[in-house]
C-alpha positions as a Markdown table, in Angstrom:
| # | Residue | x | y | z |
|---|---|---|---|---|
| 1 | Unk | 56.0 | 72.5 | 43.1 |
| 2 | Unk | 55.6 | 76.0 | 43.6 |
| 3 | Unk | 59.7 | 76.5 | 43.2 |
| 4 | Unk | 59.7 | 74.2 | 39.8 |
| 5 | Unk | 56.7 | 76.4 | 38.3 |
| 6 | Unk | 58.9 | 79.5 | 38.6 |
| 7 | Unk | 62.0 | 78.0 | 36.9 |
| 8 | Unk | 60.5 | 76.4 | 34.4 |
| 9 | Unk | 58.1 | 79.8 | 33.6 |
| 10 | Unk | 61.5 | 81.2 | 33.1 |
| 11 | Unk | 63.1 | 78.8 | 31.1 |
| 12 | Unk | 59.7 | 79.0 | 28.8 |
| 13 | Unk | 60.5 | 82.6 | 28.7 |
| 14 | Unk | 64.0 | 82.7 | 27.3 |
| 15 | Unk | 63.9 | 78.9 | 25.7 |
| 16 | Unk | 65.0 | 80.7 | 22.2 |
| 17 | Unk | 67.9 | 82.3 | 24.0 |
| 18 | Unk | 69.3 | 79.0 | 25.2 |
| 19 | Unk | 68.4 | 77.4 | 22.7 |
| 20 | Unk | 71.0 | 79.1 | 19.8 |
| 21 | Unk | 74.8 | 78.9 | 20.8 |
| 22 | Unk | 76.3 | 82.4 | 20.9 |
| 23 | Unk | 79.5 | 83.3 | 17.9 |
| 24 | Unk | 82.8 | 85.0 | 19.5 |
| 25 | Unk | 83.7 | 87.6 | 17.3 |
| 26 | Unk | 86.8 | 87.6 | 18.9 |
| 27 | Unk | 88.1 | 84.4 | 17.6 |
| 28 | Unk | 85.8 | 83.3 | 15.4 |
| 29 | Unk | 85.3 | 80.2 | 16.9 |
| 30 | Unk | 81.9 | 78.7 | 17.7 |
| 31 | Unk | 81.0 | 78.5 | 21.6 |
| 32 | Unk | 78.7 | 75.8 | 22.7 |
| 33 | Unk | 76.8 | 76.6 | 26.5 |
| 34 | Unk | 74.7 | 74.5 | 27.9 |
| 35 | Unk | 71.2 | 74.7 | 26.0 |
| 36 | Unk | 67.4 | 73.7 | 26.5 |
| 37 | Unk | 65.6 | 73.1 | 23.5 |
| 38 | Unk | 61.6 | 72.6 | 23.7 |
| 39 | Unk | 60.2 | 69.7 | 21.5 |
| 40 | Unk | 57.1 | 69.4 | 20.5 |
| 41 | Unk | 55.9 | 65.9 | 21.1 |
| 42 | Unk | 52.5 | 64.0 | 20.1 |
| 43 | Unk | 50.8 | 61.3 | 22.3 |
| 44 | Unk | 47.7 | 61.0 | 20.3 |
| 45 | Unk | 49.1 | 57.6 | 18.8 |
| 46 | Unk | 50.3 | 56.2 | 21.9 |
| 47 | Unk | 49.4 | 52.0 | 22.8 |
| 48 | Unk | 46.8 | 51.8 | 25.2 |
| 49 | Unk | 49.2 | 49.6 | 27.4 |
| 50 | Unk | 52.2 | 52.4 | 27.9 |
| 51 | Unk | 51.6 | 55.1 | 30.2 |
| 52 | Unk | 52.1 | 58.8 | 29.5 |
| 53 | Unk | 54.8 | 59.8 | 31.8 |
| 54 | Unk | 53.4 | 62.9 | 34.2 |
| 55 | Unk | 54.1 | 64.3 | 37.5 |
| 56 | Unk | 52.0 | 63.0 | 40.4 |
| 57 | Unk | 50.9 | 64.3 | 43.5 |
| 58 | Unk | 48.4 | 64.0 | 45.3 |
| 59 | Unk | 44.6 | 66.1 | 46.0 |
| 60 | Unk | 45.8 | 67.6 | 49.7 |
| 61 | Unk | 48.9 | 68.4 | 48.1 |
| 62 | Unk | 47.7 | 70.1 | 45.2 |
| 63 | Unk | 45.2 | 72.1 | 46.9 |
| 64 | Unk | 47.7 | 74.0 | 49.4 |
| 65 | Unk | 50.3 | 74.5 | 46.8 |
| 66 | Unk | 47.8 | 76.1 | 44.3 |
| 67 | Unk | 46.8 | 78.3 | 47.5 |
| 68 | Unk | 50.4 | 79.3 | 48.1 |
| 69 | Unk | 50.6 | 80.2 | 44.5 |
| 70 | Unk | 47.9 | 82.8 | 45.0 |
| 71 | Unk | 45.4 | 80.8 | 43.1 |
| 72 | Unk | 41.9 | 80.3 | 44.2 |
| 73 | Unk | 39.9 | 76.9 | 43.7 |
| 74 | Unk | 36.5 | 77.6 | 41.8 |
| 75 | Unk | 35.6 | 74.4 | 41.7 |
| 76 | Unk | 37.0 | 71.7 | 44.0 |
| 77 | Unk | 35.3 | 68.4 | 43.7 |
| 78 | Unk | 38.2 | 66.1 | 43.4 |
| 79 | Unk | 34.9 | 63.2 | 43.7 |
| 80 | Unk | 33.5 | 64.1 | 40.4 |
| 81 | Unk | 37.0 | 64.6 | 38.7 |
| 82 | Unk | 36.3 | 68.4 | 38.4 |
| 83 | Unk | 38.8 | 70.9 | 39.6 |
| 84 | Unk | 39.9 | 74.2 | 38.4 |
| 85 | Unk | 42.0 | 77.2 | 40.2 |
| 86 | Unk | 43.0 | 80.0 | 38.6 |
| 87 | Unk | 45.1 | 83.4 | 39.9 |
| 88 | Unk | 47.9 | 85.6 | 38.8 |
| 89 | Unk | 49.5 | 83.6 | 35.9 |
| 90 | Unk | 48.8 | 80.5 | 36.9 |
| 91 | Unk | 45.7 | 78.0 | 35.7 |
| 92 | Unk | 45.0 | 74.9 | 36.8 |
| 93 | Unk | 42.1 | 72.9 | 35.1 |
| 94 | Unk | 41.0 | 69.4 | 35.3 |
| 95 | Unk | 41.0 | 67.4 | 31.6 |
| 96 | Unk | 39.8 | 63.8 | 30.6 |
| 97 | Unk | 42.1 | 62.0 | 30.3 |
| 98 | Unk | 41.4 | 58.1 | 29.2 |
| 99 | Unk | 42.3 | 55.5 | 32.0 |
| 100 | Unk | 44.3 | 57.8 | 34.3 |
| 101 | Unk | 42.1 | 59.3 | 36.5 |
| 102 | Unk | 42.4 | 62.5 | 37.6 |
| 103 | Unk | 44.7 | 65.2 | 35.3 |
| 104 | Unk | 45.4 | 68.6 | 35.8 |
| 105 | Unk | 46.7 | 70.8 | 32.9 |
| 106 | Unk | 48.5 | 74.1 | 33.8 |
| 107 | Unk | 48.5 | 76.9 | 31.9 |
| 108 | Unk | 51.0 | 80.1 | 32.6 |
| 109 | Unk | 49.0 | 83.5 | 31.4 |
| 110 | Unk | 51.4 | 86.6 | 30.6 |
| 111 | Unk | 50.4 | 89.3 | 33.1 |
| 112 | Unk | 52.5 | 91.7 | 34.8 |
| 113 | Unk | 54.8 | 91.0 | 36.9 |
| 114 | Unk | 53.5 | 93.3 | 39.8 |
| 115 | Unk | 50.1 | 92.0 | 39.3 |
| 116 | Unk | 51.3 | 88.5 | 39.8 |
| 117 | Unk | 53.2 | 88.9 | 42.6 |
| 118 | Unk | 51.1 | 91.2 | 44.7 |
| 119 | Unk | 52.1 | 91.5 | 48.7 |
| 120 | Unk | 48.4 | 90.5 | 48.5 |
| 121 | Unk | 49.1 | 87.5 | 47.9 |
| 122 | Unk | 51.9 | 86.7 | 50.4 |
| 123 | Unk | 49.8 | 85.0 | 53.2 |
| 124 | Unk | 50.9 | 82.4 | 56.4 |
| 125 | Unk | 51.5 | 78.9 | 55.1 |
| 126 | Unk | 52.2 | 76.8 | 57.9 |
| 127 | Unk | 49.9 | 73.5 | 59.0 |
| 128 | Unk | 47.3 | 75.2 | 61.1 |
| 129 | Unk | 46.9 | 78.1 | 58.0 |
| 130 | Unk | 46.6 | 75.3 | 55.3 |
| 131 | Unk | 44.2 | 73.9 | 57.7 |
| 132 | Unk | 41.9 | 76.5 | 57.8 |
| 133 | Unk | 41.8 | 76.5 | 54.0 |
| 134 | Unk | 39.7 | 73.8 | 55.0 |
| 135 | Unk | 37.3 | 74.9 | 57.5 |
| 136 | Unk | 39.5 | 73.0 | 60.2 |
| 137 | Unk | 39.9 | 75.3 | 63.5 |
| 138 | Unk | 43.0 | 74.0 | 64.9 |
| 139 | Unk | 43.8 | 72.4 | 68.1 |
| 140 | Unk | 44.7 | 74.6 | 71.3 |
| 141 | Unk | 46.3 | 72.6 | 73.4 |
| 142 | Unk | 47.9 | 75.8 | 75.7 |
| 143 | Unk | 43.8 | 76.0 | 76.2 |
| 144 | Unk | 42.4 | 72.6 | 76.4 |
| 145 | Unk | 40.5 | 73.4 | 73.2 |
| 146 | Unk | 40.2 | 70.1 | 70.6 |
| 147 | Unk | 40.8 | 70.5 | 67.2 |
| 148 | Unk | 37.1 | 71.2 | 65.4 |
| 149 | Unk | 35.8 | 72.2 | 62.0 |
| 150 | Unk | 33.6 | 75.3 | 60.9 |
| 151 | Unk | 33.1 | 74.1 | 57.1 |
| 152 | Unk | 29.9 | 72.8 | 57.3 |
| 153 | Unk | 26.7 | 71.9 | 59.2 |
| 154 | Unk | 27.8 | 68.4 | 59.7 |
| 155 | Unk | 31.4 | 69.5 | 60.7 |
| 156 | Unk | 30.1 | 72.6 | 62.8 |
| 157 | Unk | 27.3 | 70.4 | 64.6 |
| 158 | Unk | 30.0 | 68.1 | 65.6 |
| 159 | Unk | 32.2 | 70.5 | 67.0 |
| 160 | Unk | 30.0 | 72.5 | 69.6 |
| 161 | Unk | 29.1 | 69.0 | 70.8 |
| 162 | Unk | 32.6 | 68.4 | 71.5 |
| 163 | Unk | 31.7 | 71.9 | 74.2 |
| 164 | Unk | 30.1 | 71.3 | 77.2 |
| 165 | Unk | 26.7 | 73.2 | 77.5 |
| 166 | Unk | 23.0 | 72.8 | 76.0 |
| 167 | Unk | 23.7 | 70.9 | 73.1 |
| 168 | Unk | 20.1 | 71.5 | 71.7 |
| 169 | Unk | 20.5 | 75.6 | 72.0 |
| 170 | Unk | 24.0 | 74.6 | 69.3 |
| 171 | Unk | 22.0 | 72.7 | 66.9 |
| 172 | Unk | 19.6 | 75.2 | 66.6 |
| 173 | Unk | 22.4 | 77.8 | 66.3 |
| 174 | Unk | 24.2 | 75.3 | 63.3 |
| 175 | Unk | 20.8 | 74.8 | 61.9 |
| 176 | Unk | 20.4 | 78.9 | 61.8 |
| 177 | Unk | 23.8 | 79.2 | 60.8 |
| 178 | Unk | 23.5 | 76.7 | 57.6 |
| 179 | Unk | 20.1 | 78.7 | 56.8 |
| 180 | Unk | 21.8 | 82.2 | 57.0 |
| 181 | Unk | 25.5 | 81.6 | 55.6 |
| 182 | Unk | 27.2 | 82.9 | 59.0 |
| 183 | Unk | 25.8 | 83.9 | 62.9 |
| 184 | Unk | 26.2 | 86.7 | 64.4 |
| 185 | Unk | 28.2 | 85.9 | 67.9 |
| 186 | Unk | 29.1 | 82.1 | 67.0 |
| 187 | Unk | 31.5 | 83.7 | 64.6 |
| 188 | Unk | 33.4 | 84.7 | 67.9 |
| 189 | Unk | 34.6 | 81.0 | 67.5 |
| 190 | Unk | 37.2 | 81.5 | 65.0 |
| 191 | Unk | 39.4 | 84.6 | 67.3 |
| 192 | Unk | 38.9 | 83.0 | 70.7 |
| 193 | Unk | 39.7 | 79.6 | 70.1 |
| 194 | Unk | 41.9 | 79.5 | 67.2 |
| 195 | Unk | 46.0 | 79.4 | 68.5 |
| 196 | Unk | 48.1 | 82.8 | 66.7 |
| 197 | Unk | 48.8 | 81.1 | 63.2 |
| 198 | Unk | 51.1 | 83.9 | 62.5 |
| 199 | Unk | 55.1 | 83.5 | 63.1 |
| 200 | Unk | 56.6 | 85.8 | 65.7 |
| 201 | Unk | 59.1 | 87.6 | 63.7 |
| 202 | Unk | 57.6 | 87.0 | 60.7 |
| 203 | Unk | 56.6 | 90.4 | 58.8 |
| 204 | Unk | 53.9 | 88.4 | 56.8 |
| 205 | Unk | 50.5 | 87.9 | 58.5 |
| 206 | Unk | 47.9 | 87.9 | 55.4 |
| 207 | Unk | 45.5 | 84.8 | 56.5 |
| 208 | Unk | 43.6 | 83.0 | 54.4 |
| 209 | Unk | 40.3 | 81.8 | 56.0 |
| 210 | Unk | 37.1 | 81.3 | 53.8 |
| 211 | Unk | 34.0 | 81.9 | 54.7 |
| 212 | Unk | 32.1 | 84.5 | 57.0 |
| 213 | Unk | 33.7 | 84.4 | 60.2 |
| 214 | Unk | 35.3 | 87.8 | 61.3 |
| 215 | Unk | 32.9 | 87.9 | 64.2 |
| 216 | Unk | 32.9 | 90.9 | 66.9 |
| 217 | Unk | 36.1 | 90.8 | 68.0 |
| 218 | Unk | 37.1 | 92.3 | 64.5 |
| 219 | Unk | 35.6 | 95.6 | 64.6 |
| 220 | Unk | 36.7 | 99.3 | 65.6 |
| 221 | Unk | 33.4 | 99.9 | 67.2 |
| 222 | Unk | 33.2 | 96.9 | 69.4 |
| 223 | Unk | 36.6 | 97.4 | 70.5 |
| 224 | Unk | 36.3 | 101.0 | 72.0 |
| 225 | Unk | 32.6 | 100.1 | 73.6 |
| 226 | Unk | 34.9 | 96.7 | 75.5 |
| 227 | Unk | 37.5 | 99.7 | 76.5 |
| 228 | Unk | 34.9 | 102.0 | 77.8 |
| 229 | Unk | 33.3 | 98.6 | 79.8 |
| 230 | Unk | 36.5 | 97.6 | 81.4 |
| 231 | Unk | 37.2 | 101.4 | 82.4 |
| 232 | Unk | 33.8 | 101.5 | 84.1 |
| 233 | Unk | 34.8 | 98.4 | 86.1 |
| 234 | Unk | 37.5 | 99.6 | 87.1 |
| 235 | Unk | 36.1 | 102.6 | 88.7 |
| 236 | Unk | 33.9 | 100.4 | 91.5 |
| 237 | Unk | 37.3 | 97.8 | 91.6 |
| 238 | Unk | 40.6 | 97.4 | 91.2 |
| 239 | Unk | 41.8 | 94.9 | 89.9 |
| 240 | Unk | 45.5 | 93.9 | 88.5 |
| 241 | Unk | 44.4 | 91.7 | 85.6 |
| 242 | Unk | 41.5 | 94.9 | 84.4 |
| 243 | Unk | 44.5 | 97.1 | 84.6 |
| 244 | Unk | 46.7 | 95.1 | 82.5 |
| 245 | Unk | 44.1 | 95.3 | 80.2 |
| 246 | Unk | 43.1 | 98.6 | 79.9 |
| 247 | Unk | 47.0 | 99.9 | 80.4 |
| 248 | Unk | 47.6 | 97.1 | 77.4 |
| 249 | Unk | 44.7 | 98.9 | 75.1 |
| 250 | Unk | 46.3 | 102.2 | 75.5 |
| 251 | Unk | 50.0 | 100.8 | 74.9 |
| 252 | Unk | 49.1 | 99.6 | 71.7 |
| 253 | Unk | 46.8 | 102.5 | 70.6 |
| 254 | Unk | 50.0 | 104.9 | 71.4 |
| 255 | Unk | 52.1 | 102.5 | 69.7 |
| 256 | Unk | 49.9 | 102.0 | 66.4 |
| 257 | Unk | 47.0 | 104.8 | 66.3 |
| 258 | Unk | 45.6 | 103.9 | 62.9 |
| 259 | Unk | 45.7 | 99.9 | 62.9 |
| 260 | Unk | 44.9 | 98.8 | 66.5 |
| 261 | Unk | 41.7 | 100.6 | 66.2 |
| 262 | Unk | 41.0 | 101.0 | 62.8 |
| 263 | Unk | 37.9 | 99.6 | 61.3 |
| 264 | Unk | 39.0 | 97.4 | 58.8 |
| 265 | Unk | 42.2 | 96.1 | 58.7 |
| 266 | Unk | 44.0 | 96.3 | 55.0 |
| 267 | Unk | 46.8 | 98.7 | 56.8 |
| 268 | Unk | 47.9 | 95.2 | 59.0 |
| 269 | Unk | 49.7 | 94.9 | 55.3 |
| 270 | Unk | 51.9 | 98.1 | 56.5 |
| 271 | Unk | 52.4 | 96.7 | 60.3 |
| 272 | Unk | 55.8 | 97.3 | 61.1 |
| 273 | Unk | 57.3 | 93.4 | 62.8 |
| 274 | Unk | 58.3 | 94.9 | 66.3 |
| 275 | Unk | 54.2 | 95.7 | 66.5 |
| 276 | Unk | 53.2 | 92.7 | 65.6 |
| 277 | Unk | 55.4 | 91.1 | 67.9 |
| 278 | Unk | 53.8 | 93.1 | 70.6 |
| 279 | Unk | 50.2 | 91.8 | 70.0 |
| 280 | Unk | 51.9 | 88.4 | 70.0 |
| 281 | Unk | 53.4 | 88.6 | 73.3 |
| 282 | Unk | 50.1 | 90.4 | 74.8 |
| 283 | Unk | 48.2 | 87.3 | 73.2 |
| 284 | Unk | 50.6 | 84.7 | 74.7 |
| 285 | Unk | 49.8 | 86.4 | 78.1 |
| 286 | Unk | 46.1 | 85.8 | 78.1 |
| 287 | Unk | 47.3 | 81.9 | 77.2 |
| 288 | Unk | 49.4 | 82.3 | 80.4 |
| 289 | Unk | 46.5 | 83.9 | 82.4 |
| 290 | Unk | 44.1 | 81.1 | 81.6 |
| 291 | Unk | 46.8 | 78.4 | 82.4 |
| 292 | Unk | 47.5 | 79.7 | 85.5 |
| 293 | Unk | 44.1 | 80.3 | 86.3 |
| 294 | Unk | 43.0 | 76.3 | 85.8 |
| 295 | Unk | 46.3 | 75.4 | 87.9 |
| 296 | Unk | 45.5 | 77.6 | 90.6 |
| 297 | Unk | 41.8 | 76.1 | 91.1 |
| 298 | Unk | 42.7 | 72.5 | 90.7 |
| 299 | Unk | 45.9 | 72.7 | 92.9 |
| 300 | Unk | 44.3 | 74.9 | 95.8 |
| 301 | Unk | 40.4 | 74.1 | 96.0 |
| 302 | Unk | 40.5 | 70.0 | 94.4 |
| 303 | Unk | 37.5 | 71.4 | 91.7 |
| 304 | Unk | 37.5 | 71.9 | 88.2 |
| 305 | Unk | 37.3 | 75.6 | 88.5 |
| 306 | Unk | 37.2 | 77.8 | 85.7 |
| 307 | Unk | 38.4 | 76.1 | 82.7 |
| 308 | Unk | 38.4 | 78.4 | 79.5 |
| 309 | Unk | 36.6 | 75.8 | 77.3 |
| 310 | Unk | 33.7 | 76.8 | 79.7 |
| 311 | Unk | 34.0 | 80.1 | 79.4 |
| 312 | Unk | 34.5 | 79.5 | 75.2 |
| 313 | Unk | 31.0 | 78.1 | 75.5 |
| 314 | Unk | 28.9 | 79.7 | 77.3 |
| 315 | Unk | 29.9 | 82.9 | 75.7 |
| 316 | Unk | 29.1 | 81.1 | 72.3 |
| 317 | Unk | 25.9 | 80.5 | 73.2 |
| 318 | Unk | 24.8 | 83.6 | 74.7 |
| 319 | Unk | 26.4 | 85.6 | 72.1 |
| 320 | Unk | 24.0 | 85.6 | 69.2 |
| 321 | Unk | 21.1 | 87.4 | 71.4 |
| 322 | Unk | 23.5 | 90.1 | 71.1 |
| 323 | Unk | 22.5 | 91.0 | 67.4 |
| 324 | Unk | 18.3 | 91.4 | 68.1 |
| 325 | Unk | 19.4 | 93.1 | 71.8 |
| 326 | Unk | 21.3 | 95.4 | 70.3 |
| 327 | Unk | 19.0 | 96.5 | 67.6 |
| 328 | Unk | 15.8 | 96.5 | 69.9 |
| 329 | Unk | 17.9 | 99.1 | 72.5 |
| 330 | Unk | 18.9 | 101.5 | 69.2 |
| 331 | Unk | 15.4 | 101.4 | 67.6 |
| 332 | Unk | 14.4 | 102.7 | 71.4 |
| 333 | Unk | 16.6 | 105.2 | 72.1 |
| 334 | Unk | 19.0 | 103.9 | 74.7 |
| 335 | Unk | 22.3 | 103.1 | 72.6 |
| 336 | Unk | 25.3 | 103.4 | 75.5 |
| 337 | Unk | 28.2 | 103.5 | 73.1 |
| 338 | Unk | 29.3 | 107.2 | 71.7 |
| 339 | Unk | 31.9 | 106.6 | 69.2 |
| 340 | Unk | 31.9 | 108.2 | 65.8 |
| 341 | Unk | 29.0 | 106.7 | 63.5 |
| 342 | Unk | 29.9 | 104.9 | 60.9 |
| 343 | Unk | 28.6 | 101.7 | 58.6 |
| 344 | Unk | 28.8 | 98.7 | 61.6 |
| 345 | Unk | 27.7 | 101.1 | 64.7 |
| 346 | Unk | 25.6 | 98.7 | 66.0 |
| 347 | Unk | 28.5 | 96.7 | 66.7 |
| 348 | Unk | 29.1 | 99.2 | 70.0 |
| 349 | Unk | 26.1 | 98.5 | 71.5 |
| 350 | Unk | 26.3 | 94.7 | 70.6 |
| 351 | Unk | 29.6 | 94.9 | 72.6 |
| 352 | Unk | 27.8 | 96.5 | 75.4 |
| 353 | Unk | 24.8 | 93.6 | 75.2 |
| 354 | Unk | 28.1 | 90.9 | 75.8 |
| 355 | Unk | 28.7 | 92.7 | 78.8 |
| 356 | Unk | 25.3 | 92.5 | 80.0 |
| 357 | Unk | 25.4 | 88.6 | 79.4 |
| 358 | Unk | 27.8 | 88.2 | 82.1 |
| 359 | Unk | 25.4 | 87.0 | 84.8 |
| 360 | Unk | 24.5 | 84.0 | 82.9 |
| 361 | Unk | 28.1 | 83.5 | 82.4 |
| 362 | Unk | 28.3 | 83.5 | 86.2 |
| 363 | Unk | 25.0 | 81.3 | 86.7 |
| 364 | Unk | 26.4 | 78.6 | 84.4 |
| 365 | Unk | 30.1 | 78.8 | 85.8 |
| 366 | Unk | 29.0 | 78.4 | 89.1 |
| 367 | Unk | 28.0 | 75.1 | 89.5 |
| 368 | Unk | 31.7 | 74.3 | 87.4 |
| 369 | Unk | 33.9 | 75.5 | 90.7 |
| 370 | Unk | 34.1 | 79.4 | 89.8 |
| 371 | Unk | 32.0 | 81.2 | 92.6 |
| 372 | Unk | 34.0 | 84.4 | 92.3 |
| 373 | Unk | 31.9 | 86.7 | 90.3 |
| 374 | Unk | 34.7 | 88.9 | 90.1 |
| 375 | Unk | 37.0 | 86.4 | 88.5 |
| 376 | Unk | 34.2 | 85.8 | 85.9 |
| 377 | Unk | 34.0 | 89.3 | 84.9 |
| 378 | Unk | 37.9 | 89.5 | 84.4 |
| 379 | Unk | 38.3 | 86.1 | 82.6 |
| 380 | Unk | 35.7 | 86.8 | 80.4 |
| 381 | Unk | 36.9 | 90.3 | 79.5 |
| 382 | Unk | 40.3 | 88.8 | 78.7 |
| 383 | Unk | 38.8 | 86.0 | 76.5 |
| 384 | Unk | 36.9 | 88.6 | 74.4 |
| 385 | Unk | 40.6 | 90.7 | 74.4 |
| 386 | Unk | 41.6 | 87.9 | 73.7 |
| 387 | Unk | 39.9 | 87.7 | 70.5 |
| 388 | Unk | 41.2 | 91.1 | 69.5 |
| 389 | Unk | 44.6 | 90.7 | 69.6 |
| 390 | Unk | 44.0 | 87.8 | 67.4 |
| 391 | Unk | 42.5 | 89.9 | 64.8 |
| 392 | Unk | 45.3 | 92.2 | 64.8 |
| 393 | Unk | 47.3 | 90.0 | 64.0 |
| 394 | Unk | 46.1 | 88.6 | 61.0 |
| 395 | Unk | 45.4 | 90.3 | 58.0 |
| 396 | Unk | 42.2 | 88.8 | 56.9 |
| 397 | Unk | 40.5 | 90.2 | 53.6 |
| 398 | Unk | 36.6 | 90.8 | 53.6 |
| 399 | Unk | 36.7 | 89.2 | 50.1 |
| 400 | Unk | 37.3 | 85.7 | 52.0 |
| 401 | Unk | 34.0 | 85.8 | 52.8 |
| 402 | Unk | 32.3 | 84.5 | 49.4 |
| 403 | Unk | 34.8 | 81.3 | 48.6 |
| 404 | Unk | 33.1 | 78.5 | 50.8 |
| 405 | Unk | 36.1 | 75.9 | 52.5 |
| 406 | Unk | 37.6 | 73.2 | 50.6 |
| 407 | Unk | 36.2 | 70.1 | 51.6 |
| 408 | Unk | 37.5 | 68.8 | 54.9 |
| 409 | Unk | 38.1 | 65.3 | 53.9 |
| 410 | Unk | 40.2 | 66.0 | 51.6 |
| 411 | Unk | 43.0 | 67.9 | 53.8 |
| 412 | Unk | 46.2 | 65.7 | 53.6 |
| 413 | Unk | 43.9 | 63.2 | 50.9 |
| 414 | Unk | 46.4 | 61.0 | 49.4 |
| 415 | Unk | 44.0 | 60.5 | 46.4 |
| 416 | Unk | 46.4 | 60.8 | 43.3 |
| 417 | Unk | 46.9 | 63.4 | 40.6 |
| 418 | Unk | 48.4 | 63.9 | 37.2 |
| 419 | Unk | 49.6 | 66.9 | 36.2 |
| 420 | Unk | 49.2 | 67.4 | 32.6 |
């Protein structure tokens, strides 16, 4: 659809030209080319038995490619008839239509040409993007992680029971999480368990994912307190999977100063390919580390051993304490992160409160098959790196956070449409 807008915007655009056979002053003869006319046609007097001719699709078709158009949905409630997305030149609106059911009109506005074709516009459109148009994290099946939604209470309940942990400590962080609009920790979800949706090679990485869920693992702040953390480690052990992570930090901070720790991330739009690629390959190595770290404990010691979905949700639920720790230790003085102050500098000593959660990590993992404390601190330090690299690879604007998900029942809905 989205190719078949463009021509026929263009052939609307020069219809007159085609439309009037051009005169050789050469010969004087008359040249005929091949010509579109428009004709206006009525419908207001059709029988009640013949059907207008219109395209059809279908409601999870309709919603992506209006997305990819760089239209947003203002109202999406396909139930009630009611739909309406609008952005750049394009409109599409819902009309009444007798007998049909559901119609679409589209409208083409005149606006620039810049303005309607803004890089900003250019995002990822592959499954796993359209699906989180939808609130639907995708599955991870290089992780063991099962495909869940984030959309709504009902849909976010369901998920964290699909975790193993206390279940009753997630529904009271859904139930918060409905009451507040987003939770601060839980949001951690989205980085850490979501596979790279971005194409390696691919100089596009604008992501489209509604709601409020940047979480931690987006911000400059958190990201140099988690450096300092894994340096201090390192000091009372060494360890080849803390120096990999600490030597991959500074690789990437030489390579790409402004963007790797940069506080927001609308210069990801400038990101040359080859340092993209980087992150991608430094993500794909945490997906190895885990693999190898659940093969290693099955094949060696017969147990279950330390699975990353356990470590995905114990973090998740220790998490959230992070926001009211963090706040009680600055309000008294001992803040332990000394970076440059700036609008989210709580989000350096929340970073440090993660760190100090690791012992409950280690109490839950325990009984699991992971006895190695030392293992926990590493594995937990890549997960939340993890979750960086992630970030950094996806341009995701802050304006995402006030358009709610489309409604995850109707991803792939074969329910038909008219377009108009």
């Amino acid at each position: 659809m989205a190719s078949w807008v463009t021509l026929l915007v263009s052939i609307q655009d020069h219809a007159q030209t085609f439309a009037h056979p051009t005169l050789s002053h050469g010969t004087g003869s008359l040249r005929n080319y091949p010509t579109i006319v428009k004709l206006q046609q009525s419908w207001d007097f059709v029988p009640p038995e013949v059907i207008r001719p219109m395209a059809t699709t279908t409601v999870g078709d309709i919603a992506v490619l209006a997305r990819r158009l760089g239209m947003r949905w203002t109202i999406f409630k396909p139930n009630e008839d009611l739909l309406r997305a609008e952005g750049g030149p394009h409109v599409l609106s819902s009309v009444s239509t007798r007998g049909l059911g559901l119609v679409l009109e589209y409208k083409h506005t005149r606006v620039k040409y810049e303005q309607a074709n803004s890089r900003n516009e250019m995002g990822i459109w592959t499954d796993n993007a359209d699906k989180l148009l939808f609130g639907i994290l995708p599955e991870n099946r290089v992780l063991g992680l099962p495909e869940m939604g984030f959309g709504s209470h009902d849909l976010l309940s369901k998920s964290l029971m699909l975790l193993p942990g206390d279940h009753d400590r997630a529904r009271k962080l859904v139930d918060e999480w409905q009451a507040v609009g987003s939770i601060h920790g839980l949001s951690d979800l989205l980085s850490m368990a979501c596979p790279m949706v971005r194409e390696k090679g691919s100089p596009i990485n604008k992501l489209y994912v509604p709601g409020a869920w940047t979480g931690m693992t987006y911000y400059r702040i958190a990201l140099l307190s988690w450096y300092d953390c894994v340096s201090e480690k390192l000091l009372t052990r060494d360890s080849p999977q803390l120096q990999w992570l600490r030597n991959s930090f500074c690789k990437l901070q030489n390579l790409w100063p402004g963007g790797w720790s940069g506080q927001r991330f609308d210069e990801l739009d400038e990101a040359p390919v080859y340092l993209l690629d980087t992150v991608y390959d430094m993500h794909n190595t945490t997906s190895n580390y885990f693999c190898t770290l659940a093969n290693t404990f099955e094949e060696t010691r017969g147990q279950r051993g330390l699975r990353y979905i356990d470590l995905l949700s114990t973090h998740l639920l220790q998490a959230p304490k992070s926001l009211m720790d963090a706040q009680r230790n600055i309000a008294n003085g001992q803040r332990r992160d000394h970076h440059v102050t700036d609008d989210h500098f709580w989000h350096g000593e929340a970073m440090h409160c993660y760190f100090d959660y690791i012992p409950r990590h280690e109490k839950y993992l325990f009984p699991r098959g992971c006895t190695d404390t030392n293992l926990v601190f590493e594995a937990w330090a890549t997960m939340v790196f993890r979750g960086f690299l992630w970030h950094r690879s996806h341009n995701i604007s802050a304006l995402q956070e006030s358009e709610p998900p489309l409604d995850s029942r109707y991803y792939r809905s074969q329910m038909p449409v008219y377009i108009g």
